[in-house]
C-alpha positions in Angstrom: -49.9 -109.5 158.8 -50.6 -107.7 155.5 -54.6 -108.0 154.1 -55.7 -108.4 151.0 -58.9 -107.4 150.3 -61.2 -109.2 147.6 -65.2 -107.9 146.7 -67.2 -109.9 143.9 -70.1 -107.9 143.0 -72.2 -109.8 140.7 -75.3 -108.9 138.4 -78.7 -111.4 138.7 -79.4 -113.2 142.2 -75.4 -113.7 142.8 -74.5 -112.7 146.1 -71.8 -110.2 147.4 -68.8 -111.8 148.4 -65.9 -110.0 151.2 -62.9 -112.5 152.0 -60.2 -111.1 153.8 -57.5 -113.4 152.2 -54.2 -112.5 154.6 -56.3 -113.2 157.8 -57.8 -115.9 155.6 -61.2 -114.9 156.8 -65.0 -114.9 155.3 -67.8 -112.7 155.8 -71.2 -112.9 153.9 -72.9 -109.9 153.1 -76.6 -110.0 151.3 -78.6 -108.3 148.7 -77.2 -104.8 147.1 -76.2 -103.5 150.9 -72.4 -102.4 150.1 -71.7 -102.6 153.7 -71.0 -106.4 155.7 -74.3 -107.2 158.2 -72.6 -110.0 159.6 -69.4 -111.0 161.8 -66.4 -112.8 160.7 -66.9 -116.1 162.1 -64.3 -118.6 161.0 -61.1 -119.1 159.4 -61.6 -119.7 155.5 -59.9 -122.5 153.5 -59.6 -123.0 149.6 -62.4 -125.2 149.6 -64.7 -123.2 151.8 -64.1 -120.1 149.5 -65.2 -122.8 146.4 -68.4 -123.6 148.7 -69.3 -119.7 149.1 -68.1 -118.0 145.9 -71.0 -120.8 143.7 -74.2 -120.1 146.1 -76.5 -119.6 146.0 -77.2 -119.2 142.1 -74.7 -117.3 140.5 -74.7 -118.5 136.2 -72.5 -118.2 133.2 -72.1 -114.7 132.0 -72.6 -113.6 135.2 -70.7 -110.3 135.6 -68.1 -110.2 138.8 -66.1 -107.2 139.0 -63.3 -107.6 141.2 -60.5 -105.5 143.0 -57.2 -106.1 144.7 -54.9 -104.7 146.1 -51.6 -104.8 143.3 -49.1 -105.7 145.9 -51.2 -108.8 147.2 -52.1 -110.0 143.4 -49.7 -112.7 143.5 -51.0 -114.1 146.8 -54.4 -113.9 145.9 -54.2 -115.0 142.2 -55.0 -118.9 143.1 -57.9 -118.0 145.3 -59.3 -115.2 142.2 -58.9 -118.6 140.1 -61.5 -120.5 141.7 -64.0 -117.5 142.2 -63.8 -117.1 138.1 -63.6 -120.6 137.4 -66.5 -121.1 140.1 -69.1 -118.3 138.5 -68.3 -119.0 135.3 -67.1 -121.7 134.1 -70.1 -124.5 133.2 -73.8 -123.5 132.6 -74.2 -125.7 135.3 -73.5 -124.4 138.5 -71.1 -126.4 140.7 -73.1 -126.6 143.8 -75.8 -129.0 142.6 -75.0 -132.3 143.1 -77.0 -135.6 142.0 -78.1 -137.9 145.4 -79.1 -141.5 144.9 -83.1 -141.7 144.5 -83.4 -138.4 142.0 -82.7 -136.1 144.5 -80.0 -133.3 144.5 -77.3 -131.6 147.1 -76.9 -127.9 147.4 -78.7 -124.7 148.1 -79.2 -122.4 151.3 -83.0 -122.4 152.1 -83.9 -118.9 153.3 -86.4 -118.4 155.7 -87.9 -115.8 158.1 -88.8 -115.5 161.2 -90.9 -112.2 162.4 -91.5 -113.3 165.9 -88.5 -113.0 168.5 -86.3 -115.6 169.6 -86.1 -115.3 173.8 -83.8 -118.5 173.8 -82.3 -121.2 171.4 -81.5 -123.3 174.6 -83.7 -126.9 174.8 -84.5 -125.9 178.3 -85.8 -122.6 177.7 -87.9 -122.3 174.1 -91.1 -121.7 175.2 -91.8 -120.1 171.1 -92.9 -122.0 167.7 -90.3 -119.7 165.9 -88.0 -120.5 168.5 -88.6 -124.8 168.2 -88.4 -124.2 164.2 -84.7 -122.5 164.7 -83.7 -124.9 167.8 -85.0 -128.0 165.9 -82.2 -128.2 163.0 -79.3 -127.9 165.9 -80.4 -130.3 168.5 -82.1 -133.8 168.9 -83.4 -136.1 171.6 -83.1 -139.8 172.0 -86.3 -140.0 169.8 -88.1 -137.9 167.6 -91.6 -137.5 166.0 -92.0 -138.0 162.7 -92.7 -135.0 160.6 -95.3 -137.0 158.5 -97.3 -138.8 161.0 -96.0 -137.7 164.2 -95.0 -141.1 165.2 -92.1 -141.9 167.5 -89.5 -142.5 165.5 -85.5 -143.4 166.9 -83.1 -140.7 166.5 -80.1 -140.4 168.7 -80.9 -143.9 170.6 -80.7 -146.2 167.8 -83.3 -148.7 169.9 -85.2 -149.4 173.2 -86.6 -151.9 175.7 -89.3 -151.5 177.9 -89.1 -153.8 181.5 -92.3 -155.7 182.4 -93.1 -152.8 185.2 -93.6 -150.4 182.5 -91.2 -148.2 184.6 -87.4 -149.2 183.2 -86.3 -147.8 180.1 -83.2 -149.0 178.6 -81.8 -146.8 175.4 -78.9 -147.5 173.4 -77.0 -144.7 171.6 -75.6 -144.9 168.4 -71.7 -145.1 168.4 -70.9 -142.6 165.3 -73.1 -139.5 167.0 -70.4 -136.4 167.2 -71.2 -132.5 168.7 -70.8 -129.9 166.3 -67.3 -128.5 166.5 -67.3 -125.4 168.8 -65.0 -123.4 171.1 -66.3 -125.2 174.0 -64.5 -128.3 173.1 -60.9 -128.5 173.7 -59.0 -127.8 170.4 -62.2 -126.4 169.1 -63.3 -130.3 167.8 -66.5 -131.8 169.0 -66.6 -135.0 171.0 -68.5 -138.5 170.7 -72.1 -138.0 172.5 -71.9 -140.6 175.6 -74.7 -141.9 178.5 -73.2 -139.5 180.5 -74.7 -136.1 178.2 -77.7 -137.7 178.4 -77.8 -138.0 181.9 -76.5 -134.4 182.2 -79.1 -133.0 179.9 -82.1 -134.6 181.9 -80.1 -133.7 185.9 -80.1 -129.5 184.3 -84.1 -130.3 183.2 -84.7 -131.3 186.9 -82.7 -128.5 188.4 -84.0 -125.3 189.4 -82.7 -122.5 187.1 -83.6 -119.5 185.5 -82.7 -121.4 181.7 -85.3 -124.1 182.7 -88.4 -123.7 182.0 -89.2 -127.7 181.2 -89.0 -129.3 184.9 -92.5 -130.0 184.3 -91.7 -132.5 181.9 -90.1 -134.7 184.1 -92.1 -133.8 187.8 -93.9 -136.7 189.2 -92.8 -139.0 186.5 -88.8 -139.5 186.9 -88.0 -141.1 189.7 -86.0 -138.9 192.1 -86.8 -136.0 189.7 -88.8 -134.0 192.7 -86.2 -134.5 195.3 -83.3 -133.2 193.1 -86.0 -129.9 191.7 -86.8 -128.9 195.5 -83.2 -129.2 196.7 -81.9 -127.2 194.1 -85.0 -124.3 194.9 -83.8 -124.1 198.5 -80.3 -124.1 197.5 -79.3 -127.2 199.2 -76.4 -129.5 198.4 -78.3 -131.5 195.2 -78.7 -135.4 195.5 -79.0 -136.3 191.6 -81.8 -137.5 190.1 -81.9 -141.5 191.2 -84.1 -142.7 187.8 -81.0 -141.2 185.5 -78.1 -144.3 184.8 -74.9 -144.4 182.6 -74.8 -148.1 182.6 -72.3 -147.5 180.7 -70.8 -145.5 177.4 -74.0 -145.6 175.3 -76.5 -147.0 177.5 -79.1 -145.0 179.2 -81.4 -146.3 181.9 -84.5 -143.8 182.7 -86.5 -145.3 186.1 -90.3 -143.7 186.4 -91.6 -143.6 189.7 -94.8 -145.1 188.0 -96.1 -146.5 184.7 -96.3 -143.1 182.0 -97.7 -144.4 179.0 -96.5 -141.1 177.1 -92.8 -141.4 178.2 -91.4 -142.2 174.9 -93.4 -138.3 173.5 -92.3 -136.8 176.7 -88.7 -137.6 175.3 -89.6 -136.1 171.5 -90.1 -132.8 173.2 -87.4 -129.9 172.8 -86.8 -129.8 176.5 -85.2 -133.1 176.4 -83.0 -132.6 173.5 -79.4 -133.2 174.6 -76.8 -130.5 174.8 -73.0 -131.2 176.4 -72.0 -130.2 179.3 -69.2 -128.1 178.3 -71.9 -126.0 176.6 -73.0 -124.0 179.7 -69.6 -124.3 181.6 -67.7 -122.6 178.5 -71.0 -119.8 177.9 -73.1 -119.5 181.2 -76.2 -117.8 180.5 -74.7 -117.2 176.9 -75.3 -120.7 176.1 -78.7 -119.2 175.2 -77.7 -117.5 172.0 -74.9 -120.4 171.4 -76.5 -123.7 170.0 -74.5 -126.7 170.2 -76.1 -130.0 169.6 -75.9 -132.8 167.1 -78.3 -132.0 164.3 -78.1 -132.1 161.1 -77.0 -128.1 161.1 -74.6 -126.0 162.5 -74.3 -122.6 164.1 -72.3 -120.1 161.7 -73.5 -116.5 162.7 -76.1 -114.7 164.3 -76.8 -111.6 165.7 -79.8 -111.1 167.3 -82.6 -109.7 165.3 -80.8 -109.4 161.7 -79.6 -112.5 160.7 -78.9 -116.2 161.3 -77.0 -118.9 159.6 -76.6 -122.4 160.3 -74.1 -124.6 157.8 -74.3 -128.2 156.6 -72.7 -130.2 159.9 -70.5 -132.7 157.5 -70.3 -135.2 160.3 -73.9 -135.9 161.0 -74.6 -139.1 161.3 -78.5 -139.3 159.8 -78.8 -140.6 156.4 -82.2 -141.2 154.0 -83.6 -144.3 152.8 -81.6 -144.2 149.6 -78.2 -144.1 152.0 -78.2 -140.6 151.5 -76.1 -138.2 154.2 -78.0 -135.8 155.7 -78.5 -133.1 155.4 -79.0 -132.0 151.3 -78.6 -128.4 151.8 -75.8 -126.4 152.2 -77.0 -123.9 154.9 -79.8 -121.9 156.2 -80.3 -118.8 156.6 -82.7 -117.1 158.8 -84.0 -113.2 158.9 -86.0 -111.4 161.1 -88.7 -109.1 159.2 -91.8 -108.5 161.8 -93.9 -107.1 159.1 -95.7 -110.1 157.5 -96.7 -108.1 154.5 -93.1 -107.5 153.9 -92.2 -111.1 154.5 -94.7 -111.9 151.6 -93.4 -110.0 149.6 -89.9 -111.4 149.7 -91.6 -114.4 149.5 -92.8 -113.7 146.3 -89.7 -112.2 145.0 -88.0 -115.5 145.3 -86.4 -114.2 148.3 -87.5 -116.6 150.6 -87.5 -120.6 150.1 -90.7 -121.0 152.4 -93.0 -118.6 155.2 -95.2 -120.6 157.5 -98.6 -117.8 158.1 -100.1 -115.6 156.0 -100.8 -111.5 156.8 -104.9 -111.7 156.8 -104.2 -109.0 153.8 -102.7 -111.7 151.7 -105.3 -114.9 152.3 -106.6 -114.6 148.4 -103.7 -115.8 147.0 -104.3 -119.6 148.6 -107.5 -119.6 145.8 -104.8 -118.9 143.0 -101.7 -120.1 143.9 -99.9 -121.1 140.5 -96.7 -119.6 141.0 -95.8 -121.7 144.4 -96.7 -124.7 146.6 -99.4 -124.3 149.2 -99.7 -126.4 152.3 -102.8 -126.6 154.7 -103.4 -128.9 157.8 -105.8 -127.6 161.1 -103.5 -127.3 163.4 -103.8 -129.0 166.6 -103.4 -126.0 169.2 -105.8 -123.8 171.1 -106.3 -120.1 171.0 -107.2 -118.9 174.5 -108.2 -115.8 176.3 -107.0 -116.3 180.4 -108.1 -114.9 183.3 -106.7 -113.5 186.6 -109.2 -115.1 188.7 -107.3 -113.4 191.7 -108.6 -110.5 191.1 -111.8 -108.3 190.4 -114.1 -108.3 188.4 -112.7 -112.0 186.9 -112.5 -113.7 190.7 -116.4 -114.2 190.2 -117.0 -117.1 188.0 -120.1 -115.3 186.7 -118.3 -112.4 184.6 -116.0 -115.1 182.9 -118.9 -117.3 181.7 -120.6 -113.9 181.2 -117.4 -112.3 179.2 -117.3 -116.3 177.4 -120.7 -116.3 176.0 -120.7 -112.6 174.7 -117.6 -113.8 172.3 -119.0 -114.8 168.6 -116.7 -117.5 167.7 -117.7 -118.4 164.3 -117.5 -114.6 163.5 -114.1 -114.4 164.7 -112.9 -117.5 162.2 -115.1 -116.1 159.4 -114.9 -112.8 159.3 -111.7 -111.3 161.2 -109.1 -114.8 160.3 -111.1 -115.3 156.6 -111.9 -118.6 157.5 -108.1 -119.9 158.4 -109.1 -121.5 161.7 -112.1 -123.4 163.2 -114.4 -122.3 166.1 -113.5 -124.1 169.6 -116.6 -125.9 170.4 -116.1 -127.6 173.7 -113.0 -127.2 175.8 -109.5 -126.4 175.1 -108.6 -129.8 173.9 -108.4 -129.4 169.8 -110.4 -131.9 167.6 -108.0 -134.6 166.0 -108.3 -137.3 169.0 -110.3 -140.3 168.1 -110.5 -141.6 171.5 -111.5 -138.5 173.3 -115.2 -138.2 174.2 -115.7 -134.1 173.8 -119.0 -134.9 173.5 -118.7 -135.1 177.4 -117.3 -131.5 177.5 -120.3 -128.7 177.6 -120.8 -127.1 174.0 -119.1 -123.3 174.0 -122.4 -121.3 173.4 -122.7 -118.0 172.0 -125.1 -116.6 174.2 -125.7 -112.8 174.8 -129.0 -112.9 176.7 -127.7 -115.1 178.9 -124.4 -113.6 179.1 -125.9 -110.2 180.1 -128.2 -112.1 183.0 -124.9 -113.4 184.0 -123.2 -109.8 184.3 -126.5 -109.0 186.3 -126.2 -111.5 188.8 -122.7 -110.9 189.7 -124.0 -106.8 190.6 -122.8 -105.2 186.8 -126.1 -104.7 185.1 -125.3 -103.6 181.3 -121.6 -103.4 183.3 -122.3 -100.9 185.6 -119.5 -100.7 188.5 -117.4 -103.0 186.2 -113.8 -102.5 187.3 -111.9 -101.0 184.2 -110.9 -104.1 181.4 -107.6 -104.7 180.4 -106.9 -107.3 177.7 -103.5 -108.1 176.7 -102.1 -109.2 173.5 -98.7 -110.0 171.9 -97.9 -107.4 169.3 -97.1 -110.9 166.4 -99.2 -113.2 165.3 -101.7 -114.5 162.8 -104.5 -111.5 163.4 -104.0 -111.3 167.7 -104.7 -107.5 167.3 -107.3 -107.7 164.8 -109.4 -110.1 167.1 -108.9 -108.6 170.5 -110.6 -105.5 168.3 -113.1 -107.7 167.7 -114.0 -108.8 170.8 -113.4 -105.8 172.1 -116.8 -104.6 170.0 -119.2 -107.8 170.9 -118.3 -107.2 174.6 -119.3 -103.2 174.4 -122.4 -104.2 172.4 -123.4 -107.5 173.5 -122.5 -106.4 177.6 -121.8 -102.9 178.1 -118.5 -103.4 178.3 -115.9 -101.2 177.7 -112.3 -102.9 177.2 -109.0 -101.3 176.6 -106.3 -103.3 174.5 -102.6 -103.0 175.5 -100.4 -104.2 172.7 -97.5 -105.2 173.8 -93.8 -106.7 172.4 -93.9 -110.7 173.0 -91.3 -110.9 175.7 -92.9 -108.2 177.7 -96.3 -109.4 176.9 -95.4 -113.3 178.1 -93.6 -112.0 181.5 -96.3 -110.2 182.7 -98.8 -113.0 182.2 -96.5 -115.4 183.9 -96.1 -112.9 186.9 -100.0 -112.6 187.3 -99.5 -108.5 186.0 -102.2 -108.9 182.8 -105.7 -109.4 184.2 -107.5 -111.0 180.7 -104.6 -111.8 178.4 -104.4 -113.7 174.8 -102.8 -116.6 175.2 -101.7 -119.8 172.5 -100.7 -123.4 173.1 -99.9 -125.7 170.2 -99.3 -129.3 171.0 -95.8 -130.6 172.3 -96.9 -134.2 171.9 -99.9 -135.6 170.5 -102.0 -136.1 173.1 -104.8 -134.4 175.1 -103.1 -134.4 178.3 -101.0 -131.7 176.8 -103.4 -128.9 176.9 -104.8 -130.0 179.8 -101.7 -129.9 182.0 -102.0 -126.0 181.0 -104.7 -125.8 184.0 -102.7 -128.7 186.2 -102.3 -126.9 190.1 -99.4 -128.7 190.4 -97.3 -126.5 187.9 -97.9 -123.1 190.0 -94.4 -122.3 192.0 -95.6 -122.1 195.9 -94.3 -118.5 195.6 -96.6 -116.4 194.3 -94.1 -113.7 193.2 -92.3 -116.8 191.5 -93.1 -117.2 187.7 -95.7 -119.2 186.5 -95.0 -120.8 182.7 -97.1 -123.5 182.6 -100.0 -123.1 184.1 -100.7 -119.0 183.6 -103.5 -118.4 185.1 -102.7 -120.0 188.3 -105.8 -122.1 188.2 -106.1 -124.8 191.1 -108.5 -126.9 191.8 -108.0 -130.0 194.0 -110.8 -132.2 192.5 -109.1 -131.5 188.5 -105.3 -132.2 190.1 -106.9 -135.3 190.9 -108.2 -136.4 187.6 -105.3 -135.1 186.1 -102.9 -137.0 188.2 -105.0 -140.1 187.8 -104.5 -140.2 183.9 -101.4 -139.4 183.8 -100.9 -143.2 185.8 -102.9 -145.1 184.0 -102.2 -146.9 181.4 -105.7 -148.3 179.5 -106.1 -145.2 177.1 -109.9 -145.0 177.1 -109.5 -144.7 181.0 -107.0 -142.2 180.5 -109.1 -140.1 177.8 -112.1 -140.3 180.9 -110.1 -139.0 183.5 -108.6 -136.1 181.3 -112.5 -135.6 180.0 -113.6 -135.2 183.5 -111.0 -132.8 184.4 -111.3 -130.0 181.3 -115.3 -130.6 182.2 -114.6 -129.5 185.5 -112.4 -126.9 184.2 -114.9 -125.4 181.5 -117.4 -125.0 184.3 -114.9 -123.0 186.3 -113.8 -120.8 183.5 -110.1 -120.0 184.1 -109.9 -119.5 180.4 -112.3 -118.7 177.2 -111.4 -121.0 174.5 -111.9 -118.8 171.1 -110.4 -120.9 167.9 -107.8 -123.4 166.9 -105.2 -121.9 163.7 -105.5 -123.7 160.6 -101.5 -123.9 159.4 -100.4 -122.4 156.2 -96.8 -122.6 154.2 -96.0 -121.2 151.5 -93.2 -123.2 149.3 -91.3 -122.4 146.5 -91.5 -124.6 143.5 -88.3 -126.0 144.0 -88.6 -127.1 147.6 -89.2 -131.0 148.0 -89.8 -133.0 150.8 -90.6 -130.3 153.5 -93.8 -131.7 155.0 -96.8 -129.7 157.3 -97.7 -131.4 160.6 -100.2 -130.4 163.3 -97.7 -129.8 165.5 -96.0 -127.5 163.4 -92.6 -129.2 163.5 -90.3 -128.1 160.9 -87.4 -130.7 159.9 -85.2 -129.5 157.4 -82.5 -132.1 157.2 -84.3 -134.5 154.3 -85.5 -131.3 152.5 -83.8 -130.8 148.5 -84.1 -128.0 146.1 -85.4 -129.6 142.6 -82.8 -127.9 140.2 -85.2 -128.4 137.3 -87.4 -126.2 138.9 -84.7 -123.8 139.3 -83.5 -123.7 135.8 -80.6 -125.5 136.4 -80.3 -128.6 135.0 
């Protein structure tokens, strides 16, 4: 089959443009790189070619040179038609379109990532920059809102709770769709049914390397435990008897006992709903291949360069104004690691939003006239752990020792310029009404103390300390710069000397689960909004049996029968100040045995663009960008 070959090169912010016309294929290519980044990734139409020559923001006058090959002029000649009629033709450019309620469609909103993606699979995103890729691909049968962070419907249109407080009953909405994929037959996805549901939840309760989110479900679904330990010994599984099809698109979820958090449980990312044919068509590769039934679709991506999702046009979400979602036409997504670099595209225009701030940059949040700034306290906690199997941290001495030598206030002010808050109690984050931290012993800085401590457990001035290993994850907001700092009150306020190993994220994150890091930097932001989320960090009953096994959840390995208890107790009882009291207990309990340091909790920071509207910050750091709209009067092009 002959090719025809046709390159747009435009002056401005127009992008390059490569469409192989006889194979009637499309391939992006970005900035002023004269060679394609990218992989040809679908078969091109007419009005997909319209869609790509007019974005992002190419104007009249704009200068496209173009080339073809003579003897495939005449076969080209309509499709050369619409790219000069597209970049040229009206001052105002095709791809903004008006929307009821003032708002406008079109626009790709580029983003970066610099931390790396280990999965885009529900089951296995364990990663914020992970959740904020997943998030615009897949959904759950409800979702938090991103203003309040209320539960909020989303693929079950509605709900009923039974009297027991044990049977819930979802419907689906009819008119939900998968994103069209290779998986499907024909290449066209099919109508979501009970039955993906009930898949979706059966994989989350089945032992596998992709899951990482049994916990989710352990001790509350009923049959969930059964299925999970079956599947671990490799025995014949017996389904999980709590998950119903009653029937097309009606769900029925049986808990073995009253969960007053069920409905958040069901927000999180591990229960968002993928199809079957997902992991039969891609095995392990279903990792790097997101199907789901957002508001976005996967269009390319190769790991570590670039991804791109596109506008799924048969989502079924609309606004209040009766508005389709989503308003913009695609997103793409790089991967800089350098934050000083992302800021600087940032600033360039090159980027529609970055979430963090390089510690170098901070000033700007005192003068920011040029862009939108959002701030919320984020509700997470900042940890150092321990391997309490070990020496010198199996004596609870040295942690409380190595605990009260770290200057916490310090750390916040000086090292992360104020862009956090010093954890005063426990690990549970302020932002809970209901939850007495008052009960929780205060975090002292204490160096006398803490070197009476060291002197007591047989290290005077850390004497016969075993050498000190802490671990950190080579990204973040200032993880090196503060392990640097604690690294210099522990040598002046104990004696001790520490070496930091730096380390990529996915190496640094496998050796703490594997018990290989002895004091490690570790980070937990909220999944729901609730306390028993941090506090099921320390819960016994989330360490695998075998000790050579992986442990995600609960990384230091902590156990302690008298917390499981407590633990276990809240999670059954319904009365929330009851609840709050039992969880109280535990983390008091668990301060006193020191299985961790609490240092600060992150105060969030985004960066917008002038033109970006309707991209709100949560605690929970939950980014949904299918109501989000670029103001074209912002852009100059109205």
């Amino acid at each position: 089959m002959h090719q025809a070959m046709l390159r747009a090169r435009a002056t401005g912010r127009c992008r390059s443009l490569c469409v192989l016309v006889g194979r009637r294929q499309a391939l992006f290519m970005r900035g002023p790189k004269s060679t394609p980044t990218g992989t040809l990734v679908e078969p091109i139409t007419n009005a997909m070619l319209m869609r790509i020559v007019r974005g992002p923001e190419p104007r009249c006058g704009t200068r496209i040179l173009l080339t073809v090959a003579p003897h495939s002029l005449m076969r080209c000649a309509p499709l050369l038609l619409i790219a000069l009629l597209c970049a040229c033709s009206s001052p105002e450019p095709a791809r903004v379109r008006q929307a009821e309620g003032g708002k406008y469609y079109g626009g790709v909103f580029n983003m970066n990532e610099s931390g790396d993606l280990g999965s885009l699979f529900p089951l296995g995103l364990t990663r914020s920059a992970e959740h904020r890729v997943a998030a615009q691909v897949y959904e759950g049968l409800v979702r938090f809102d991103p203003q309040d962070l209320t539960i909020q419907p989303s693929l079950a249109g509605s709900w009923s709770i039974d009297e027991t407080q044990t049977v819930y009953t979802f419907q689906l909405r009819p008119e939900v769709r998968f994103h069209d994929d290779t998986c499907f037959a024909n290449g066209v996805g099919r109508t979501l049914t009970a039955s993906d549901v009930v898949e979706s939840f059966t994989a989350l309760c089945t032992h596998d390397p992709m899951n990482q989110m049994f916990w989710l479900f352990q001790d509350k679904v009923l049959g969930a435990n059964s299925h999970y330990a079956a599947t671990l010994a490799g025995e014949p599984p017996p389904g999980v008897k709590g998950l119903e099809a009653i029937d097309p698109l009606t769900v029925r979820i049986t808990l073995v006992s009253p969960y007053p958090n069920f409905l958040q449980t069901l927000a999180h990312h591990g229960c968002w709903i993928h199809p079957k044919e997902l992991v039969q068509h891609y095995g392990d590769a279903a990792m790097w291949h997101p199907v789901g039934t957002g508001p976005f679709q996967l269009k390319q991506f190769t790991r570590g360069e670039v991804l791109v999702l596109e506008r799924f046009h048969h989502y079924w979400g609309q606004d209040e104004h009766g508005n389709p979602y989503p308003f913009l036409d695609a997103i793409r997504c790089t991967f800089e690691k350098d934050k000083l670099r992302e800021f600087d595209e940032f600033t360039r225009g090159n980027l529609s939003a970055i979430t963090g701030l390089p510690l170098e940059r901070t000033g700007v949040l005192g003068d920011a006239t040029n862009f939108q700034v959002q701030t919320t306290s984020a509700l997470d906690i900042q940890f150092y752990g321990f391997n309490a199997r070990k020496p010198p941290f199996n004596d609870v001495r040295v942690r409380r020792a190595f605990s009260m030598a770290i200057d916490r206030k310090s750390l916040v002010d000086t090292v992360l310029s104020g862009l956090g808050f010093p954890a005063q109690h426990g690990i549970v984050p302020p932002g809970f009404a209901d939850y007495p931290y008052d009960s929780i012993p205060t975090l002292v800085y204490d160096p006398t103390r803490a070197k009476q401590l060291l002197l007591e457990a047989g290290y005077p001035n850390g004497t016969g300390l075993p050498a000190v290993y802490l671990q950190v994850s080579s990204e973040g907001f200032g993880y090196i710069k503060v392990a640097g700092a604690v690294q210099e009150m522990l040598a002046r306020n104990l004696g001790v000397r520490v070496a930091t190993t730096v380390l990529p994220t996915d190496q640094h994150f496998e050796r703490v689960e594997f018990s290989k890091a002895q004091l490690w930097r570790e980070g937990w932001i909220v999944d729901h909004p609730d306390p028993e989320n941090f506090l099921a960090l320390l819960y016994g009953a989330s360490v695998p049996a075998d000790t050579s096994a992986p442990s995600y959840l609960n990384s230091t390995r902590y156990s302690n029968q008298a917390y499981d208890r407590l633990f276990a107790q809240a999670l059954r009882t319904s009365n929330r100040s009851e609840r709050m009291a039992f969880l109280a207990r535990a983390e008091r309990l668990a301060m006193e045995d020191m299985p961790v340091t609490p240092l600060y909790h992150e105060r969030l920071v985004r960066l917008l663009q002038p033109w970006v509207r309707d991209l709100p910050l949560n605690g929970m750091d939950h980014t949904d960008l299918r109501g989000v709209w670029f103001d074209p009067a912002q852009r100059g092009e109205r």
